[in-house]
C-alpha positions in Angstrom: 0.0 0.0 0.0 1.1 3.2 -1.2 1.8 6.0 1.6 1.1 9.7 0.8 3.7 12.4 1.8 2.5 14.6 4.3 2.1 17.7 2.2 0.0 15.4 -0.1 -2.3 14.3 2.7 -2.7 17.7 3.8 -3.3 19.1 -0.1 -6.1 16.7 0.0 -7.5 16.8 3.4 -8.3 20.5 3.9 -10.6 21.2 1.2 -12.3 17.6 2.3 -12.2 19.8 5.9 -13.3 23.3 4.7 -16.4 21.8 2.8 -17.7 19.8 5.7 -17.5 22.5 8.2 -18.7 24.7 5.6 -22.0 22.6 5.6 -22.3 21.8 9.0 -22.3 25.8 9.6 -25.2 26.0 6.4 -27.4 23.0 8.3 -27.0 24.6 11.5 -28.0 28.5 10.5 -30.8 26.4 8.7 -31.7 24.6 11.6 -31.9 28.1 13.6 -33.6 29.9 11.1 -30.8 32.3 10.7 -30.6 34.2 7.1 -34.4 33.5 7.2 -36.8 36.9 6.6 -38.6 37.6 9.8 -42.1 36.6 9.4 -44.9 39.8 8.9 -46.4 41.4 11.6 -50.0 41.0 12.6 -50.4 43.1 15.1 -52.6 46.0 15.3 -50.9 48.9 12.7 -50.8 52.6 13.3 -51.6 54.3 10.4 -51.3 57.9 9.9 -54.5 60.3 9.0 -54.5 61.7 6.1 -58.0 63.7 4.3 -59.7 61.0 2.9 -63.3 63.3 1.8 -64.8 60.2 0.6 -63.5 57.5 2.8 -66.9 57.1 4.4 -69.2 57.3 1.3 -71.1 54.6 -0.5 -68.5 53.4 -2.9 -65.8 53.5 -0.1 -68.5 51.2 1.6 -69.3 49.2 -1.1 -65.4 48.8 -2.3 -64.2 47.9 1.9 -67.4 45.3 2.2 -66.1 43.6 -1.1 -62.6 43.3 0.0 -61.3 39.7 0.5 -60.1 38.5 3.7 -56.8 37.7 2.7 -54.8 39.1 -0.2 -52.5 36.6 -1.9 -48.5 37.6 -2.0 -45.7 36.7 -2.9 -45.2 33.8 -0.2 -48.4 32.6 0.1 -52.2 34.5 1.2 -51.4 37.5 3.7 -53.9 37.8 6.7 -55.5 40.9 7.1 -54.0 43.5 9.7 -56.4 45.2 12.3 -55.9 49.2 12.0 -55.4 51.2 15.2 -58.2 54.1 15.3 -60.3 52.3 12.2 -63.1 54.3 13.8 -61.4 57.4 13.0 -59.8 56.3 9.7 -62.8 54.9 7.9 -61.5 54.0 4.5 -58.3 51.9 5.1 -57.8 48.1 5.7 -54.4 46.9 6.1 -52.9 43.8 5.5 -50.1 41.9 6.9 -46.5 41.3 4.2 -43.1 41.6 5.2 -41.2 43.5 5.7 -44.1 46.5 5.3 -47.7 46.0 5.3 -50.1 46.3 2.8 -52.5 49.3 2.8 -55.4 50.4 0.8 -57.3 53.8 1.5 -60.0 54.6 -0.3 -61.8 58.2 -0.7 -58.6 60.4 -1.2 -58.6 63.5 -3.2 -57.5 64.0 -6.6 -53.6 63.2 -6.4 -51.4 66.1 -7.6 -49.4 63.7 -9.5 -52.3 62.8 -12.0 -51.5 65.3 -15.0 -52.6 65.0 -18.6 -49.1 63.2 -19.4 -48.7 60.8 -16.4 -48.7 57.7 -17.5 -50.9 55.0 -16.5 -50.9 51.4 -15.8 -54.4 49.6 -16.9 -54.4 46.1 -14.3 -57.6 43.8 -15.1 -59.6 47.0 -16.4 -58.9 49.1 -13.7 -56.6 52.4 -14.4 -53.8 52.9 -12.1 -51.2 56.1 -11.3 -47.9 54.2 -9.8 -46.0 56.7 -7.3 -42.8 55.2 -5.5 -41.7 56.5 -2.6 -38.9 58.5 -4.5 -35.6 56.7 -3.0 -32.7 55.8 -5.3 -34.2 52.0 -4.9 -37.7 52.0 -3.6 -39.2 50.1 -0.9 -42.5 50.5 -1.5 -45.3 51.6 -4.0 -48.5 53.3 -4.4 -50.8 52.7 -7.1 -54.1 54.7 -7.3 -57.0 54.3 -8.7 -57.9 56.8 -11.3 -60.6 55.6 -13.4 -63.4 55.3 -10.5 -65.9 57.3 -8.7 -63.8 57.9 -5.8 -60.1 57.2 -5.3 -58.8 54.3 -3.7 -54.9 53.8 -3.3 -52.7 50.6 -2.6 -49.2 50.5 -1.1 -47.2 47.5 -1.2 -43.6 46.5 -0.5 -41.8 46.0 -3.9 -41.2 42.9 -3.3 -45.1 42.2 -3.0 -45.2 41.1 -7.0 -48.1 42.2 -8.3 -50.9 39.6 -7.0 -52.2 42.1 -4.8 -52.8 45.0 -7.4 -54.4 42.3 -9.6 -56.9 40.9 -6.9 -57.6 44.4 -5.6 -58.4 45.8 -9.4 -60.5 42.6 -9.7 -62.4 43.9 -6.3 -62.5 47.4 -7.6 -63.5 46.7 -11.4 -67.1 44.8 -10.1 -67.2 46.7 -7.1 -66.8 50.8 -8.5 -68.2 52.0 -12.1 -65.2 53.2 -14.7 -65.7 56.7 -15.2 -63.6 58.8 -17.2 -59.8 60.3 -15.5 -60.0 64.0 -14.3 -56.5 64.9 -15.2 -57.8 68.2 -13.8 
C-alpha cells in the first residue's frame, strides 16, 4: 500500500475539511432559522390620517365590504392587519407582508401627481397612477386608482409582486363603475 507524503495528505484533506464544516455551519443556521426573513407582523398597525373626503361614502363602503379577507402575495395568502383608530380612519384596511404592510385607503382627493401626461398602468380594467416613494431603490409603491368614482390607493412593499394590485383591481372593477380620469 502506497503512503502519501504529508504535504500530499494535507493538499487533499483541507478542502475535504473546509467543505464539511462549511456545511455543518449552512445545516445549522438552517436549523436556527438564521438568514431567514422575519415573518410579517399581525399586530394591530398605526396608520397615519391623512384627508380621505370620501372614505366614508357609499362606494368607499361598497369597495371595503367587497374586500377579500386575505390578499394573496408573494409567499403565500397575507392575513388581514387590524388598524389602530379604524373608527377614526374609515377607509383603510391593512394587510399583513413583510417587511411593510399592505394598505389600501379609499376616498382620497385627486392626487397632484395625475397630470394630462402621467402615464398610467391599466391592471384587469382598472386604471392605475404608480407613485414610488422616490428613493434611489424603492421600498414600497402606491398605485391609485384613477378611473373610479372615488379614489382608492394601494401600497405594497416591492417585493409584494403584483398579486395584490391584480386581486384588488379585480375587487375594484365589479365593485366601482369606470368613469372617465380627471387629469384636472
Amino acid at each position: 500500500m502506497t503512503r502519501l507524503s504529508p504535504p500530499l495528505a494535507i493538499a487533499i484533506a483541507l478542502p475535504v475539511l473546509l467543505a464539511v464544516a462549511v456545511a455543518a455551519i449552512a445545516i445549522t443556521a438552517r436549523v436556527r432559522g438564521i438568514g431567514e426573513p422575519p415573518p410579517p407582523d399581525t399586530g394591530p398597525l398605526a396608520v397615519a390620517p391623512v384627508d380621505s373626503p370620501g372614505a366614508s361614502g357609499p362606494e368607499c363602503s361598497a369597495l371595503l365590504a367587497a374586500l377579500p379577507t386575505e390578499l394573496d402575495g408573494p409567499d403565500g395568502p397575507m392575513p388581514p392587519r387590524p388598524v389602530i383608530d379604524a373608527d377614526r380612519l374609515p377607509g383603510v384596511r391593512a394587510w399583513a407582508a413583510a417587511p411593510r404592510p399592505v394598505v389600501l385607503r379609499c376616498g382620497l382627493p385627486r392626487p397632484a401627481e395625475l397630470t394630462p401626461t402621467s402615464a398610467l398602468l391599466e391592471v384587469n380594467g382598472v386604471r392605475w397612477l404608480q407613485i414610488d416613494d422616490g428613493l434611489p431603490q424603492p421600498v414600497q409603491v402606491s398605485y391609485i386608482a384613477v378611473d373610479r368614482p372615488v379614489y382608492a390607493a394601494l401600497t405594497v412593499p416591492v417585493d409584494a409582486g403584483s398579486a395584490p394590485l391584480q386581486q384588488l383591481s379585480d375587487v375594484i372593477r365589479e365593485t366601482l363603475p369606470a368613469t372617465a380620469v380627471a387629469v384636472r
